[in-house]
N, C-alpha and C positions, 0 to 999 in steps of 0.2 A: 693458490687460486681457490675461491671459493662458490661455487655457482647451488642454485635450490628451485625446486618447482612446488607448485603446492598442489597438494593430493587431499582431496576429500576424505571425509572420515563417515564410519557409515556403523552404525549403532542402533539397536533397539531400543535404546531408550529414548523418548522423546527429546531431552535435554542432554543428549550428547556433546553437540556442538553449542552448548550457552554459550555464547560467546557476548552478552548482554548482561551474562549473570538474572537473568529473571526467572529462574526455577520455582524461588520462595515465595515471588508473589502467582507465580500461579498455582500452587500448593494452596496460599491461603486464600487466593479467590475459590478455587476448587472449594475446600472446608466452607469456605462462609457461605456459599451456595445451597451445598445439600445440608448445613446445619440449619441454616433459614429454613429449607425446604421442610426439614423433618418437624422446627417445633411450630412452624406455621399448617402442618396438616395439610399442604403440600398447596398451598396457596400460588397465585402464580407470581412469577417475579419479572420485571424487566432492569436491564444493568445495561449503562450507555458506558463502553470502553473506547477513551478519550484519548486519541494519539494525533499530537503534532507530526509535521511533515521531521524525519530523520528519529523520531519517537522507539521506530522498529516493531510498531503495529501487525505487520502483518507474520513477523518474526515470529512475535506473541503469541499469536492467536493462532497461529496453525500449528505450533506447537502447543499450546494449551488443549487445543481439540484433539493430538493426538494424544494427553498425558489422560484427558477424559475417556477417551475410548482405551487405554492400556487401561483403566479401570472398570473398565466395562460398562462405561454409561453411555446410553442412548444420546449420539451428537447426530442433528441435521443441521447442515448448512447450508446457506442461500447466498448467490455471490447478485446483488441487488444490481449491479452493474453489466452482467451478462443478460437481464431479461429486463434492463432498459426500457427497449422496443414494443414491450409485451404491451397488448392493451388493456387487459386489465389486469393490476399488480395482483392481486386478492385473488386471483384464478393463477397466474403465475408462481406464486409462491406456496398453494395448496398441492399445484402439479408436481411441483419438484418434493415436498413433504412426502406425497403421494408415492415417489419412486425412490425418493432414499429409505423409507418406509420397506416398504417391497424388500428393497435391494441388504438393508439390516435383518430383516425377518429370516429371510434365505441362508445369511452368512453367520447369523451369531443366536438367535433362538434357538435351543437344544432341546425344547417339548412341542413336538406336535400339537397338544392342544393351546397350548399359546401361541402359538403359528396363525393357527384357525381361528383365533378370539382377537387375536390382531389385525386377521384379512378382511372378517366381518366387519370390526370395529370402521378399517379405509375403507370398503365398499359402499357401508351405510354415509360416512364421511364426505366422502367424493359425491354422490348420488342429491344430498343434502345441500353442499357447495353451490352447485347451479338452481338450485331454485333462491338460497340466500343472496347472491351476489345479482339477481335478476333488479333491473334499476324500477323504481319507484316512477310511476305518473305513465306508464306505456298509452293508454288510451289521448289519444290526440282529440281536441274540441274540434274543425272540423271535419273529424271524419264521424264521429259522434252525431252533428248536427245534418249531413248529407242522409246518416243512416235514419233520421228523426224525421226529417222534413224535404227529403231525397232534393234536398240541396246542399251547394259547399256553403263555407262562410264568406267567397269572395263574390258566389253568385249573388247571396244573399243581401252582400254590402254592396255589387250591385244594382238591384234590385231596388233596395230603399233609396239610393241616392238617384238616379237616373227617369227621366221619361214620367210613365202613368205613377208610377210608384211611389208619386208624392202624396198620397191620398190618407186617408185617416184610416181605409181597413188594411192599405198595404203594411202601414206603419206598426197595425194588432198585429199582424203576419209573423216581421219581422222582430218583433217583440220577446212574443210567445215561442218563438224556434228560439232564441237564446236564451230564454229564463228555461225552455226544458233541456237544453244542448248543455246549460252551465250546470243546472241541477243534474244531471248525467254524468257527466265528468267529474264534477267532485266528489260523488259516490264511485265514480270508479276509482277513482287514487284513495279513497279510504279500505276501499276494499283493498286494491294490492298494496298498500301501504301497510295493513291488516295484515296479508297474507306474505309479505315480507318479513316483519313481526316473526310469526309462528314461522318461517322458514331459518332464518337466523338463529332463536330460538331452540329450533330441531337441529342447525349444522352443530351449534356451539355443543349440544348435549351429547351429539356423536363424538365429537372432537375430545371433549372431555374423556368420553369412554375410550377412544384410542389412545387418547395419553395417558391413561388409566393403567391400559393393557401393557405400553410400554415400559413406564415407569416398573411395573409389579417386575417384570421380565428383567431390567437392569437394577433393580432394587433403588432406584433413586431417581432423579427427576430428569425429564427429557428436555436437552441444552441444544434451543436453536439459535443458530448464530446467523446474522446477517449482517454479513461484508459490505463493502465499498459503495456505502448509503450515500456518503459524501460525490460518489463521482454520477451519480443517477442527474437526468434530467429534474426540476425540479418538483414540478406536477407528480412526477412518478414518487419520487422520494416521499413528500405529502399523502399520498393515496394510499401507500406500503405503511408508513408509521397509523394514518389511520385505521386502514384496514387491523393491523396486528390487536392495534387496540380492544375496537370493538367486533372485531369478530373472533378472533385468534388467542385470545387473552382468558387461557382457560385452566384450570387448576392441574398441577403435577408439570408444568410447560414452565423454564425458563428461559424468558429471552433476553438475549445475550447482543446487542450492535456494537458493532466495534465499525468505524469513524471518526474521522474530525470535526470536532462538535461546530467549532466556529465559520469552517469552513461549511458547514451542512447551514449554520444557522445565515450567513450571507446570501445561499443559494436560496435559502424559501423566503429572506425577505426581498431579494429581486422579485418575487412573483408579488406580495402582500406591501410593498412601497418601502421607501425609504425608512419610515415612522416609526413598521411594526417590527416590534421586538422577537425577531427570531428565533433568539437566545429561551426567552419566560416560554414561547409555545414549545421549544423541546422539551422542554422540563417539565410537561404533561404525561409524555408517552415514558418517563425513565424513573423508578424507585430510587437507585442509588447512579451515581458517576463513579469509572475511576479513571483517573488522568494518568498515562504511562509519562514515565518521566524521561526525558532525552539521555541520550546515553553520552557519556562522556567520549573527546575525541578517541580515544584508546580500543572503547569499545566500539563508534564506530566502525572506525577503523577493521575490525576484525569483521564487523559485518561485512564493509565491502566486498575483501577477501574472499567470505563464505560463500557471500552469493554469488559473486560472479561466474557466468560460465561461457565467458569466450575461451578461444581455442588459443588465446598466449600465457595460460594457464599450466601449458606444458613444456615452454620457455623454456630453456636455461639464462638465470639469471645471475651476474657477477660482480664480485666484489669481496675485498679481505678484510673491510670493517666492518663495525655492529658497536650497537647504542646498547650499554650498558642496564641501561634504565627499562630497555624492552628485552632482555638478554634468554627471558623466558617466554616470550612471543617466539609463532613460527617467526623464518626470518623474513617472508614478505611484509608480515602484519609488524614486524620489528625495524623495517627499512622506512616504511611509508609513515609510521605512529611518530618518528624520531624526527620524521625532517616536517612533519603536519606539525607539532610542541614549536620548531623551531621558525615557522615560518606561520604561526599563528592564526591560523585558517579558520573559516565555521565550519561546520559540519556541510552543508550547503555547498562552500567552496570545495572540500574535500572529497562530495562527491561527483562535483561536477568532474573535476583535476583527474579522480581515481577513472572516467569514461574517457579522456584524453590519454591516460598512460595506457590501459588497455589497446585502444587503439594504436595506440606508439609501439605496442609490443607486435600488433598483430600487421605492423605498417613494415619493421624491421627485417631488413634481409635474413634468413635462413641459416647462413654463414658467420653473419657478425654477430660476435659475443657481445649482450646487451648488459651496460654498467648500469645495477638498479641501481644505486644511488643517485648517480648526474640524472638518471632518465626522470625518477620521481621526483628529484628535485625542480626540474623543468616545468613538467607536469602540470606541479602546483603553480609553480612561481606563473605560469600561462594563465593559469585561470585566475590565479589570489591576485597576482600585481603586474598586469600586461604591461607595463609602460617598462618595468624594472626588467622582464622578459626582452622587452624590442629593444632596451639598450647594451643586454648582455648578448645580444645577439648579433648588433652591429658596431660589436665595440671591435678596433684594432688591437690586435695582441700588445704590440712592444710600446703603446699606450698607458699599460695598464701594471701595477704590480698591485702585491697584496691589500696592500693599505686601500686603497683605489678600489679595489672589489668589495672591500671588508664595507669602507663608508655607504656600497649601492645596495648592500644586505640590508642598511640601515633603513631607510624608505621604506622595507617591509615590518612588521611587529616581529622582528628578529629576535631570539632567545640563543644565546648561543649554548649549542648541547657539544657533549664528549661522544669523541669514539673511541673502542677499542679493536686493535689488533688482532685478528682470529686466531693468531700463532702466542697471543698471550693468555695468561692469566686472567682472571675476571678482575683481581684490584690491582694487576702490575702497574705503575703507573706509565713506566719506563714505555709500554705499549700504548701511551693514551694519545689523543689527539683530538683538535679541533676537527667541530664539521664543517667551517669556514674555511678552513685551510684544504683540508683536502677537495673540498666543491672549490678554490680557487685552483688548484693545480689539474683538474678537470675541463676548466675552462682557458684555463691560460694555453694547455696542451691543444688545446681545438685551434685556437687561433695561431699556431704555428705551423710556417712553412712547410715542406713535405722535408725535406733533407736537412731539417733540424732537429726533427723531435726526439730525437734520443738522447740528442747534444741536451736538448733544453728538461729533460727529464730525471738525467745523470746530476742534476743539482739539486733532485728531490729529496727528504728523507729515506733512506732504504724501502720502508714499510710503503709509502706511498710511488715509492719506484715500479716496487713492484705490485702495488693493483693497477700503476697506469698499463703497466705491460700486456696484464691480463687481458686489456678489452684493446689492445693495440694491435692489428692485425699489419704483419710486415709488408712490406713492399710499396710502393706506388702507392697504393691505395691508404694509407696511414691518416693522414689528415681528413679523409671525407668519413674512415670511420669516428675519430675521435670528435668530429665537425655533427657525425648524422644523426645523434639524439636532437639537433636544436631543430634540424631538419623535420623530423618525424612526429615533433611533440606541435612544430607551426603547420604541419598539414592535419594534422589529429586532430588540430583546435578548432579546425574549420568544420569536426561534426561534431553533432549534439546528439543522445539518444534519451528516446523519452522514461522518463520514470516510472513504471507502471505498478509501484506502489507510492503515490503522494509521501509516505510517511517513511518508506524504507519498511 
């Protein structure tokens, strides 16, 4: 018998758990970063980090920010999707600078007086912020003209259209109130237009100096990163890239969006029409792209695994085979990688399949020893090929033999893979076997009567005798165990849970 739980791993190195293998590229984004930084004279940079949905973006990136900070550089990050709601992005994303700011000063500056050159620098910064972000044109035409001619403008349009006021002096009256009401008002928007100018201006020259202070403090350039741009309203997404641009876009600052471009780019041209190129207006706010490349089934695979954290995680899970080809995978990521090869899945299918088996695990009675294999195999086969599910599930047992199950594998992009016997060797052959064969003696077993299944089991190979055993709990109850994966995986499928990384 062979059962396994999987146990997190817990490491200080950021790339403990690569299970992506993307150590190297964030090594060399790191270098290319502060090598830019250094011979550009600390110029500022933006880099748009490009990840498709299953890409493992957020994998990346929260690992890349820790491998930055075991190096001691200054990282602030902005999760663009939490402050949504904010009304204005440009005040929201100085506030948060503002307090991760603070909150790094406290924790990782080691000199008092860069403590104090730093505070100065956010106090003059923040102080700055609200008179920059103050909107252009505040004075309203008629409140300008009421205070001119201690009328409104609708008394005024009143006035001229109605009654006496057809006359030739009413008509000078009403003239002269809006040639002085317009002249008024356009001096006042040059003036705060003017005085927005010089307030921008002032924030940018602050901001400068705090990223200055930072930068000296971490010896290299301060990496803010802004998350989940793609899942922002779109207005808001719009207002944040502009904002960074021209206000935020200041020497010794690199910024870092990690996103899905195409997805980002759909969403702003719903607001700007069908016509406009979404795509060409990103490509204003980003120096360099880098596209994260999909990870192969194998590695997602291992992501699923990593991140999940339901509570059938601490399962016991059974079974006396194993897939050669994954023999150095744990064996969750070794059972699920072998029958995803076999049953030819996307990535996509595989993670919808892998929220059905969890469920399956966490649906499963207490008592009943769960067979990962038949379970995972369901799983998938649920989600990849429902039709080939709903007929192995109301097929008759003494209907069916091997040949008959082997041709319904065929429907799906079936690859047939090897197993091996846990009690052998890694190249014994004498221990190998089909995964068609033993997923037919799984199912054949389920659809036998209660006071046969030993009869009908005893014609198995020894090795396949006895995994059936393993998950075969004696008595009365025999059949509804070997019957209640198909049970758990068709109530499982009825939930969905949402993704809350688009990308993985």
């Amino acid at each position: 018998m062979s059962q396994y739980a999987i146990t997190p791993q817990d490491d200080n190195d950021p790339w403990h758990d690569d299970v992506l293998e993307r150590r190297n590229l964030a090594e060399m984004l790191e270098k290319h970063m502060v090598t830019r930084f250094e011979a550009s004279g600390g110029a500022p940079l933006s880099i748009a980090i490009d990840g498709r949905w299953g890409s493992g973006k957020t994998f990346f990136v929260e690992r890349w920010m820790a491998q930055l900070r075991a190096n001691r550089l200054c990282v602030i990050e902005f999760d663009a999707w939490q402050h949504d709601q904010a009304g204005d992005p440009a005040l929201a994303f100085m506030s948060e600078i503002s307090r991760q700011v603070k909150d790094q000063t406290t924790r990782v500056i080691d000199t008092a007086a860069t403590a104090r050159e730093i505070e100065s620098a956010l106090s003059d910064t923040m102080a700055s912020m609200k008179r920059a972000i103050k909107p252009v044109g505040k004075a309203l035409l008629s409140a300008t003209v009421k205070k001119l001619v201690g009328m409104s403008v609708d008394e005024i349009a009143e006035a001229a259209t109605g009654g006496e006021a057809e006359n030739e002096y009413s008509e000078k009256i009403v003239s002269s109130a809006f040639d002085q009401a317009v002249a008024k008002y356009l001096d006042q928007i040059m003036a705060d237009h003017e005085l927005r100018h010089a307030s921008v201006k002032k924030f940018r020259e602050n901001l400068e100096r705090l990223a200055s202070s930072l930068a000296k403090a971490s010896e290299g350039p301060v990496f803010v990163v802004i998350d989940e741009l793609d899942r922002c309203r779109p207005s808001f997404a719009i207002q944040l890239l502009e904002g960074v641009k021209h206000l935020f876009s200041v020497r010794n600052v690199c910024f870092v969006f990690s996103t899905n471009l195409s997805q980002l780019a759909a969403s702003i041209q719903a607001v700007y029409g069908p016509h406009f190129n979404g795509r060409d207006y990103l490509g204003r706010f980003f120096d360099q792209e880098l596209r994260l490349p999909l990870p192969s089934g194998d590695q997602f695979a291992r992501l699923l695994f990593q991140q999940s954290n339901s509570a059938s995680k601490s399962r016991r899970l059974y079974g006396s085979f194993y897939f050669p080809a994954y023999h150095k995978e744990s064996r969750g990521v070794e059972v699920w990688a072998g029958i995803c090869q076999a049953l030819g899945v996307t990535l996509r299918q595989q993670q919808q399949a892998y929220t059905t088996f969890l469920f399956s695990c966490d649906f499963y009675p207490s008592n009943a020893p769960i067979p990962a294999l038949w379970l995972a195999f369901l799983s998938l086969l649920h989600r990849s090929y429902p039709l080939v599910f709903e007929t192995l599930l109301h097929a008759q047992g003494p209907e069916w033999d091997y040949r008959k199950f082997a041709d319904t594998l065929k429907q799906t992009a079936w690859t047939e893979q090897s197993l091996q016997h846990s009690s052998a060797r890694l190249n014994d052959q004498s221990g190998k076997l089909s995964l068609s064969e033993l997923l037919f003696w799984y199912f054949s077993t389920s659809k036998v009567a209660v006071p046969a299944v030993y009869d009908h089991i005893r014609t198995a190979r020894t090795e396949i005798r006895s995994d059936l055993q393993d998950v075969i709990v004696s008595g009365r109850d025999a059949q509804c165990t070997l019957h209640l994966p198909f049970d758990v995986v068709s109530t499982a499928g009825l939930f969905s849970q949402e993704n809350n990384d688009h990308d993985q």
